[in-house]
DRENMARTOR-594624 format. One record per residue (C-alpha): x, y, z; residue number from 1. Coordinates in Angstrom, 2 decimals. Example, Ala and Ser with C-alpha at 12.3 -4.5 7.8 and 13.67 -1.06 7.14 Angstrom:
% residues 2
12.30  -4.50  7.80  1
13.67  -1.06  7.14  2
END
This chain:
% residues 114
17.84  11.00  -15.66  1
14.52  9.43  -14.85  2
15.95  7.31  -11.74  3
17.43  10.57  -10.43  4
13.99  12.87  -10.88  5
11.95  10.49  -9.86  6
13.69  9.87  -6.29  7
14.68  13.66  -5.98  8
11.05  14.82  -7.31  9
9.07  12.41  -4.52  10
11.95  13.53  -1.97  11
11.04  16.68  -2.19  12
7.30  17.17  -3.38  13
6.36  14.51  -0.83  14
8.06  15.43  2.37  15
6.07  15.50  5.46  16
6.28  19.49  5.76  17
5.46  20.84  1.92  18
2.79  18.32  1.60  19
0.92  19.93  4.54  20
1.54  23.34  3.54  21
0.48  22.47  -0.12  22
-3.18  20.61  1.46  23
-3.49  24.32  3.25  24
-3.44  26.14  0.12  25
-5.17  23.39  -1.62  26
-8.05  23.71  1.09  27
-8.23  27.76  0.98  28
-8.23  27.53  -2.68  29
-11.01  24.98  -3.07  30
-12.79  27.17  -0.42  31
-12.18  30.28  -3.16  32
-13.50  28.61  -5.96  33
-16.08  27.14  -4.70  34
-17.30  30.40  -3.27  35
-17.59  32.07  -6.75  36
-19.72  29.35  -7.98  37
-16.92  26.74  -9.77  38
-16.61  23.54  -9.55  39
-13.65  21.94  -7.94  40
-11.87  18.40  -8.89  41
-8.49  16.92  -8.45  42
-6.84  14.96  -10.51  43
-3.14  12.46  -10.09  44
-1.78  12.40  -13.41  45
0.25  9.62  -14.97  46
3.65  9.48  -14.67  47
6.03  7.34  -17.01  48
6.84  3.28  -15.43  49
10.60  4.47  -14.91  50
9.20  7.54  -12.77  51
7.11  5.00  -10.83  52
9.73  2.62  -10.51  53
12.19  4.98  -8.44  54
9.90  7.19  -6.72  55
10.47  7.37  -3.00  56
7.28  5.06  -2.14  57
7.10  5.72  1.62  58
6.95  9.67  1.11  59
4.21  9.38  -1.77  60
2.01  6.87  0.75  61
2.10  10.19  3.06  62
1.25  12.45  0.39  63
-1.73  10.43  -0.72  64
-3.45  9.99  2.58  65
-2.85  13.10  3.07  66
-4.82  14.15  -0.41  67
-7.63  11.07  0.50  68
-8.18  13.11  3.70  69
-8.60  16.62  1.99  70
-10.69  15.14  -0.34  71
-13.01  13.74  1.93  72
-13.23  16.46  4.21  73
-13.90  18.97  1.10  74
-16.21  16.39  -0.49  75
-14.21  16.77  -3.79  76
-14.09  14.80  -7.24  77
-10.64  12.80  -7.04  78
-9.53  11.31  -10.23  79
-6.59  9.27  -9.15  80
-4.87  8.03  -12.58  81
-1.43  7.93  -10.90  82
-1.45  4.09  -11.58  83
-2.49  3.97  -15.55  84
0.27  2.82  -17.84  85
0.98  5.08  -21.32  86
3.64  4.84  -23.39  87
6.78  7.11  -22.78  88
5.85  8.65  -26.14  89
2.60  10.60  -24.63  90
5.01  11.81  -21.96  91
7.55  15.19  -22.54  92
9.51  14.01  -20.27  93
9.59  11.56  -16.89  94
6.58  13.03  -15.22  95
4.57  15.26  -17.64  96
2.34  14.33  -20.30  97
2.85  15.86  -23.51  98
0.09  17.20  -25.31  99
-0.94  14.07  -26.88  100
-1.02  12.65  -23.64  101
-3.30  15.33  -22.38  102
-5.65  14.97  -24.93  103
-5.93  11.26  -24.49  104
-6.23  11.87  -21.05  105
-8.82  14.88  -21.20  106
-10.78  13.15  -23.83  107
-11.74  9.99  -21.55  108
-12.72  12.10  -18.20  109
-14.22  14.94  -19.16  110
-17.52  14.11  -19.71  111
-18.06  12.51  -16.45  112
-16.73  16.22  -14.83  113
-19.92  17.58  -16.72  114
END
């Protein structure tokens, strides 16, 4: 189930088009809440080492230069954690934390988003 999700997920979330369309939105939002005063950061969340294993590594290259670019041109706070390793046991399923996981996770940035 993992293998399969992981190489349909990056298939899809990653292809050339959505991932352009998605930086669009990303950009007019950022532009939104930055204009009523909030402060705007991005963060990569873990995924589980199967997930990594099998996702479609050519289509998530494209994806993250094309996030490194937004987030250069919008000057934002990038928290890439796509490369940390947690046990499967902080994760609900192949790509989502639980909330354990997002605990752990929230615990050891937030204070450097303050």
């Amino acid at each position: 189930a993992c293998k399969i999700r992981a190489l349909e997920e990056t298939a899809y979330r990653y292809s050339t088009d959505l991932v352009h369309e998605n930086t669009e939105l990303l950009s007019e939002l950022t532009d939104l809440l930055r204009a009523s005063g909030k402060k705007v950061f991005l963060i990569t969340f873990p995924k589980t080492q199967c997930y990594n294993t099998f996702t479609n590594k050519s289509n998530l290259k494209e994806g993250r230069l094309v996030i490194d670019s937004l987030v250069k041109a919008k000057g934002l706070t990038y928290i890439d954690l796509s490369k940390r390793i947690m046990p499967d046991t902080l994760f609900k399923d192949a790509d989502h934390l639980n909330s354990k996981g997002i605990k752990m996770i929230w615990e050891e940035i937030l204070p450097s988003l303050n």
